[in-house]
C-alpha positions in Angstrom: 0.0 0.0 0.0 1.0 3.6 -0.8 -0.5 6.5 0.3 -0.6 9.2 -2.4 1.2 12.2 -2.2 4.7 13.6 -3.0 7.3 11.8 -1.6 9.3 13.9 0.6 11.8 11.7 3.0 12.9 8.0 1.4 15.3 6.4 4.0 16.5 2.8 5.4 17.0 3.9 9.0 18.0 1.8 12.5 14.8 2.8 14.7 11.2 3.9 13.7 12.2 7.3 16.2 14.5 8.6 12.9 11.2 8.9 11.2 8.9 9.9 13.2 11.4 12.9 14.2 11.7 13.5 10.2 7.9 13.6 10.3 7.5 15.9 13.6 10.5 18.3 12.7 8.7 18.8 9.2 5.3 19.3 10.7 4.4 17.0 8.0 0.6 16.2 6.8 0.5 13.3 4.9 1.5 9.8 5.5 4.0 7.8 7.0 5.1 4.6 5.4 7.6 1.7 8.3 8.5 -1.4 6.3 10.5 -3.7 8.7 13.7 -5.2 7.8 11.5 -8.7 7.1 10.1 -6.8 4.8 12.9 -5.3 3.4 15.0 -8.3 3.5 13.0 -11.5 3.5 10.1 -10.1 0.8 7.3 -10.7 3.8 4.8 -8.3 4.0 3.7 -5.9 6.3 4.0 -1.8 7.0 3.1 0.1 9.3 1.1 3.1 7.7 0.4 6.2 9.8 -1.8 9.2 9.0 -0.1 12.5 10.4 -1.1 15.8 10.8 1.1 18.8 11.8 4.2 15.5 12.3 2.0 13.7 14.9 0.9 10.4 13.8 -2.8 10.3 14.7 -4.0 7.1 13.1 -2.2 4.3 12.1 -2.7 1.0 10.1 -0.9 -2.5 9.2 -1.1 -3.5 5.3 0.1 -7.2 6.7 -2.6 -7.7 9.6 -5.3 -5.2 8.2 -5.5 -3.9 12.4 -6.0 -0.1 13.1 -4.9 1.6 15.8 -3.0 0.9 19.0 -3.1 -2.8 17.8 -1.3 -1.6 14.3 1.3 0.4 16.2 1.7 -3.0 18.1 2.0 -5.0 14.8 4.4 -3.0 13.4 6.8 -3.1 16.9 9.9 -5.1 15.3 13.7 -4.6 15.4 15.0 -1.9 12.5 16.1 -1.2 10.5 13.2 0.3 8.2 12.7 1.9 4.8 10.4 4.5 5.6 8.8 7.0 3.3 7.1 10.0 4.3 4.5 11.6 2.1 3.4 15.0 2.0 -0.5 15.0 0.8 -3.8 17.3 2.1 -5.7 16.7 4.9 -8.5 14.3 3.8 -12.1 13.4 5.1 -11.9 12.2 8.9 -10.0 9.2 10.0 -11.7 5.9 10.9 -11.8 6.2 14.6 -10.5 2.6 15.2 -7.7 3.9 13.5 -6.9 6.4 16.0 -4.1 6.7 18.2 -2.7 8.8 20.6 -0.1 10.8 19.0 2.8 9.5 21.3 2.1 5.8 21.3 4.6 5.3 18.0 7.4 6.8 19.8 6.6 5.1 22.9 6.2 1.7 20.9 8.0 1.4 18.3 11.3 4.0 19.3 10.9 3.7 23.3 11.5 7.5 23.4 9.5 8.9 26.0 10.8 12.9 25.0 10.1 12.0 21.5 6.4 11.0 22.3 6.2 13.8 24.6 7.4 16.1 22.0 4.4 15.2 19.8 1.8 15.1 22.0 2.6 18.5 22.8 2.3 19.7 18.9 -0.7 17.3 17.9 -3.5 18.5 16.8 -6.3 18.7 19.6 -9.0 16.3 18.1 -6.2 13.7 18.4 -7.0 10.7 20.6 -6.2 11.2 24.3 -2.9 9.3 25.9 -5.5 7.3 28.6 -7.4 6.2 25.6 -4.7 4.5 23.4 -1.7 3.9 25.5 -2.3 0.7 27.3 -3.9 -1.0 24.7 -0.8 -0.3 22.4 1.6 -1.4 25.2 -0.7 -4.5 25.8 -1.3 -5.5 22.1 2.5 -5.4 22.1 3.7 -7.5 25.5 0.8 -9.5 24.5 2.7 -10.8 21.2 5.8 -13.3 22.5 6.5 -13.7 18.5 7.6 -10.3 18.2 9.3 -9.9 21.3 11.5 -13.5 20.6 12.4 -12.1 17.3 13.6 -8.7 18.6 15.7 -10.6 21.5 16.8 -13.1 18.9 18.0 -10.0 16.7 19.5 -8.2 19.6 21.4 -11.3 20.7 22.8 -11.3 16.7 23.9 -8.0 16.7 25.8 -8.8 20.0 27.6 -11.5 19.0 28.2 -9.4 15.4 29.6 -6.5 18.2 31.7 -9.1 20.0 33.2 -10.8 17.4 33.8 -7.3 15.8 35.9 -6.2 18.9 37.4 -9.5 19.5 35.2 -10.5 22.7 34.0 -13.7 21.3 35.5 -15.5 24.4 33.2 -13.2 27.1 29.8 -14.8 25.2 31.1 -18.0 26.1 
């Protein structure tokens, strides 16, 4: 799935926080496109899409699970890196509200940056959904999925052996 619009950031970064900074320091209204490095590397599917306003995500969906919201944010919670593409493009019609999210629950989720989703809460736009509304759902949705949290400990337990082995530590993972 892509959104329409002019294209106006196309980057592989390490962390989903890269983008949604991009996003937030362009006050960008459009669309923000996460494909994981599955995605990327393994031709799976599955994005995360998020509809932003003024940089702050406020609805989000995942082209893989079809889920909208908090549960979407959840879905697309996986190790980087990720192409991301941001795309500039109108306000449209209203949002379906089971797509809503609070603005901060990306950051929280998917970059654990609790400035960054402080940051955009403070610019969103008012209408967006409230923190107590979205929050522990997304976190929930999230812990909830034991898949997604083996294959982030599995790829951070790679790139430490990658580091050790890189440094010549090989011996201390013994």
């Amino acid at each position: 799935m892509r959104p329409a619009g002019t294209v106006v950031y196309d980057r592989v970064v390490a962390d989903a926080g890269a983008a949604l900074s991009a996003a937030l320091d362009r006050s960008l209204t459009g669309y923000a496109v996460l494909e994981p490095q599955d995605t990327l590397l393994l031709d799976e599917d599955g994005a995360g899409v998020f509809a932003l306003r003024d940089g702050a995500p406020v609805a989000a969906a995942h082209t893989d699970t079809g889920r909208r919201g908090a549960d979407a944010v959840a879905d697309a919670a996986v190790s980087g890196p990720y192409r991301v593409t941001l795309h500039r493009h109108p306000p449209g019609p209203d949002h379906d509200p089971a797509a809503a999210v609070d603005p901060g629950v990306p950051a929280d989720i998917l970059a654990d940056d609790a400035a960054l989703a402080e940051r955009t809460r403070r610019v969103a736009p008012a209408d967006a959904a409230s923190p107590a509304a979205d929050s522990p759902d997304a976190v929930g949705a999230f812990l909830e999925n034991e898949e997604k949290i083996d294959a982030i400990r599995e790829r951070a337990r790679e790139e430490a052996a990658e580091r050790a082995a890189e440094w010549g530590f090989e011996d201390a993972l013994d």
